[in-house]
C-alpha positions as a Python dict, from the first residue, in 0.01 Angstrom:
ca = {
    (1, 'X'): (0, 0, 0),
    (2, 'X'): (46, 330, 136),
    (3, 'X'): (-197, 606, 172),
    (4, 'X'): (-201, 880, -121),
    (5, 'X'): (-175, 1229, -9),
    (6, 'X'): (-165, 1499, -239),
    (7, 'X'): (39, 1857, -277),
    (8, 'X'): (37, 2126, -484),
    (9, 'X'): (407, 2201, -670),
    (10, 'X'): (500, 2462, -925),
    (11, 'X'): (718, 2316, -1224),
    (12, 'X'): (1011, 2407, -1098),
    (13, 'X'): (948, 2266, -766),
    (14, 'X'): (891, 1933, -956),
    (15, 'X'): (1186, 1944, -1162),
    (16, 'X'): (1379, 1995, -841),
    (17, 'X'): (1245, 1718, -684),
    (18, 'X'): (1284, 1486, -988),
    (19, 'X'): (1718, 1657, -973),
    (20, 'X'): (1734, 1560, -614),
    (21, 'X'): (1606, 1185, -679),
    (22, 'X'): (1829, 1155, -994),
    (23, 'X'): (2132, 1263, -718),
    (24, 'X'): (2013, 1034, -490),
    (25, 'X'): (1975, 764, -711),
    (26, 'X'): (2313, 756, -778),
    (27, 'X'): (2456, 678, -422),
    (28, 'X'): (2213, 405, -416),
    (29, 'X'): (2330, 273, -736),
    (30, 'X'): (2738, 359, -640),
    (31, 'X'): (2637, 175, -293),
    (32, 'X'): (2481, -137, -441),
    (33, 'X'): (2754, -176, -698),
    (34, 'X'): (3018, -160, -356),
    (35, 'X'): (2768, -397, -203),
    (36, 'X'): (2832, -621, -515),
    (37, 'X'): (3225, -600, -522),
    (38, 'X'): (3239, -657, -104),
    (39, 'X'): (3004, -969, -122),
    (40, 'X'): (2747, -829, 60),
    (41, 'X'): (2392, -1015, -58),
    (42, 'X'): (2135, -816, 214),
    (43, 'X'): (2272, -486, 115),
    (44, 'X'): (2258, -572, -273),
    (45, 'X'): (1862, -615, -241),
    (46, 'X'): (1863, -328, -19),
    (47, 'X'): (2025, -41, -263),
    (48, 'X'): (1896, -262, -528),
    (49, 'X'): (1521, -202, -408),
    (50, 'X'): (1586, 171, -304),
    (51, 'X'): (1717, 235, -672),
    (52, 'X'): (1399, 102, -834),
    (53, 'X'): (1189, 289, -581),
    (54, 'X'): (1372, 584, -678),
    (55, 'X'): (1364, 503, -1056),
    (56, 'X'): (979, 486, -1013),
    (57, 'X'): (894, 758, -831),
    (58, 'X'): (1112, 995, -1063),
    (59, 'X'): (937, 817, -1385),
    (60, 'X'): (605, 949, -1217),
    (61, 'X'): (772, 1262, -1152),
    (62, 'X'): (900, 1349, -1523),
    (63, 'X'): (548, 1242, -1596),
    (64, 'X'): (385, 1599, -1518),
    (65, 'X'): (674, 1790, -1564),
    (66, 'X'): (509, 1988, -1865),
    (67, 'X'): (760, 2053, -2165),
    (68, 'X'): (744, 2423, -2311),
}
């Protein structure tokens, strides 16, 4: 497991960060389902396993994004 660290973010630094990953997400998932079409098993996993990485991290994200 990796090491925590921890930072200080305003809300609208967080809900930029959770925007970004949402963008980001989808090339992974756009990359794994060209992965899927060409054949290609290793980069299936890989975008596969980058999109549920992403999906996590965002879920802990929206998490302390505080709703007015």
């Amino acid at each position: 497991m990796s090491d925590t660290v921890t930072i200080q973010l305003t809300q609208d630094e967080l809900e930029m960060l959770v925007d970004a990953l949402e963008v980001d997400l989808e090339g992974y998932v756009e990359a794994a389902k060209e992965a899927r079409l060409q054949n290609s098993r290793e980069d299936i996993v890989t975008f596969t396993e980058a999109s549920v990485r992403i999906q996590t991290l965002m879920a802990k994200l929206q998490d302390l994004i505080v709703e007015d």
